[in-house]
C-alpha positions in Angstrom: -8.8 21.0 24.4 -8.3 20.1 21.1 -4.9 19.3 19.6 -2.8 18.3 16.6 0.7 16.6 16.8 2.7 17.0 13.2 6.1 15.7 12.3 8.3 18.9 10.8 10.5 17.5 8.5 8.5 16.1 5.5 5.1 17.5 6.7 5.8 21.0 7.8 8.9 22.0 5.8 10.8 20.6 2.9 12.6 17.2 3.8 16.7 16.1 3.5 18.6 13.2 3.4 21.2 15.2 4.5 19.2 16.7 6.9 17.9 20.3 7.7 21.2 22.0 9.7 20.6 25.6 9.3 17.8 28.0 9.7 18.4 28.5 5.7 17.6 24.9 4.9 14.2 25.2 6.6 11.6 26.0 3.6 7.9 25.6 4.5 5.8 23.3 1.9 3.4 25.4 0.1 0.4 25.6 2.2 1.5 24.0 5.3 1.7 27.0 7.6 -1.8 28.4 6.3 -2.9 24.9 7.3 -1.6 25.6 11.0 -3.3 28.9 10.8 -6.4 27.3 9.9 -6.0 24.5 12.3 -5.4 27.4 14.9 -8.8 29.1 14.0 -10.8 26.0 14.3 -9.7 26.3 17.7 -6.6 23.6 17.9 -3.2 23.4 19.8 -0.3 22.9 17.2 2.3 20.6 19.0 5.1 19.6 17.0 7.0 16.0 17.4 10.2 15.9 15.9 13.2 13.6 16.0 16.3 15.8 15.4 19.4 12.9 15.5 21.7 15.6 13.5 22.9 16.8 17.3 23.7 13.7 18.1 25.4 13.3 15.0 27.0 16.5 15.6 25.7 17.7 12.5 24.0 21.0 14.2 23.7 22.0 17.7 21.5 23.6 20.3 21.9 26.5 19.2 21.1 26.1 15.9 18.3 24.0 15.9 16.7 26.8 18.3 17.6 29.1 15.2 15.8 26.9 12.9 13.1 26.7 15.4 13.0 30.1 15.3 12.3 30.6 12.3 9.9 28.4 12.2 7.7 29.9 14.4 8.6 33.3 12.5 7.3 32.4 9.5 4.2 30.8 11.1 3.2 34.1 12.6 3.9 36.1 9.5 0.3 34.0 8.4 -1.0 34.0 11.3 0.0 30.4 12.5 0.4 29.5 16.2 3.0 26.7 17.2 2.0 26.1 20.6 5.5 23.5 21.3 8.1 21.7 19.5 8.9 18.0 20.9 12.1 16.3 20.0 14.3 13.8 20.7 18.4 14.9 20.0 19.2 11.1 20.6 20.8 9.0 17.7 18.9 5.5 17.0 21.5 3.9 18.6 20.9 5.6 22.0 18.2 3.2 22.8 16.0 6.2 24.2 12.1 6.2 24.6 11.7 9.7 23.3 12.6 8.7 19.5 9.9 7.8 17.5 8.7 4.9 16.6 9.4 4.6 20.5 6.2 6.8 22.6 7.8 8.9 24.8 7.4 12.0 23.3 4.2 12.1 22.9 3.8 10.5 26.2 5.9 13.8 27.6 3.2 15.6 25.6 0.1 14.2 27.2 2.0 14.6 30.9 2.8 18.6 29.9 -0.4 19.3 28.1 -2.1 17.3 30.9 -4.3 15.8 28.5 -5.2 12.2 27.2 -3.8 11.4 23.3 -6.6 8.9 22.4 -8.2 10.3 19.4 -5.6 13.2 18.6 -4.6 13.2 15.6 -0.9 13.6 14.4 0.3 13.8 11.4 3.8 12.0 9.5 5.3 11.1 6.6 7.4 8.3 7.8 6.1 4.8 9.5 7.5 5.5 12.8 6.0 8.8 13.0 2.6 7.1 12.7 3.8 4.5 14.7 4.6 6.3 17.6 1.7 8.1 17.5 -0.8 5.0 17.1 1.3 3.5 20.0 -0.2 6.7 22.1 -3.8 6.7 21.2 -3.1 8.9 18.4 -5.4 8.9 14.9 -2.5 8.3 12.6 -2.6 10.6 9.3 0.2 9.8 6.5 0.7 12.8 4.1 2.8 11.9 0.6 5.1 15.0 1.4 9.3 14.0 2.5 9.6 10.3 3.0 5.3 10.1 2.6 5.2 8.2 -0.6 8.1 6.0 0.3 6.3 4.5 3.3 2.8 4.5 0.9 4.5 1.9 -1.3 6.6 0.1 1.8 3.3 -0.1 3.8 2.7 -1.7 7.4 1.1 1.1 7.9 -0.9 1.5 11.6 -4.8 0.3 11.6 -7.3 3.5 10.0 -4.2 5.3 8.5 -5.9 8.1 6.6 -3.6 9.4 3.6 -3.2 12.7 1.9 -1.2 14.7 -0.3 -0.2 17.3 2.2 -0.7 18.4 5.3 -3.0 21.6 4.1 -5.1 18.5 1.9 -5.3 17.0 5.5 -6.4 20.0 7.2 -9.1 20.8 5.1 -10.7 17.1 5.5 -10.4 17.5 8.9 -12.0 21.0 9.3 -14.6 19.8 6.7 -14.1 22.3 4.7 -13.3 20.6 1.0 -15.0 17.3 1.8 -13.6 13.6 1.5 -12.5 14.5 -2.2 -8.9 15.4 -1.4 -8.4 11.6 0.5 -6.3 9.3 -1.2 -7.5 5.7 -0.1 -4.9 3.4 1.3 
């Protein structure tokens, strides 16, 4: 089986510092959903790996996020995108739980549910811990400059092989070999 774990905020969808809280906040990047599409072609599972502290913050709840989730997925299949799962950890930093990232428990929980090994899959982030929790699982770390992306460029510490790109439908392409190396931005 082949699969991709992505970040949503930042890689997917248009990133806030006040957070995405309503179904109307969610707005895809140009190109990111025809990425998924693509991705889906070539034969991949789309899992998605998402902190979402705002309900512990109280910012949104269950019921909302599951809107936004919807939608999501919605828009996905109006391109013919497949998200196979969405991941995430409701837990504030504070919590001290495994499941938010830079911490590998969700993508642990993904490897138990897709019963498959991570080592070698790549995922995709815009922030260090996304990476991080990702490297931490086997995981081929991919940094796009999207959301927080140029941020953690220029901060760094970035996990061993880090492989950097513009966007996530820049990354796609290398990855289905379809434009070539030209589109990687060298760490």
């Amino acid at each position: 089986m082949k699969m991709i774990i992505l970040d949503r905020d930042g890689v997917i969808n248009y990133d806030s510092p006040a957070f995405i809280k309503s179904p109307a906040e969610w707005v895809p990047i140009p190109g990111s959903l025809e990425a998924i599409a693509r991705l889906n072609q070539a034969g991949y599972r789309v899992v998605v790996a998402s902190n979402q502290s705002g309900i512990a913050r109280e910012l949104f709840d269950m019921t909302v996020l599951n809107a936004i989730h919807q939608k999501m997925h919605t828009s996905a299949q109006l391109v013919g995108a497949s998200i196979d799962a969405v991941f995430f950890c409701p837990h504030a930093a504070v919590d001290s739980c495994d499941c938010r990232k830079p911490k590998s428990g969700m993508f642990e929980e993904i490897g138990k549910r897709f019963k498959v090994s991570l080592k070698g899959v790549p995922t995709v982030g815009d922030s260090l811990r996304d990476l991080q929790a990702g490297f931490n699982s086997g995981c081929l770390p991919y940094l796009v400059l999207t959301g927080k992306g140029e941020k953690t460029q220029e901060t760094g510490g970035l996990p061993p092989g880090t492989q950097v790109f513009p966007d996530l439908a820049a990354m796609v392409n290398v990855l289905l070999k379809t434009t070539g190396a030209a589109a990687h931005i060298p760490v």
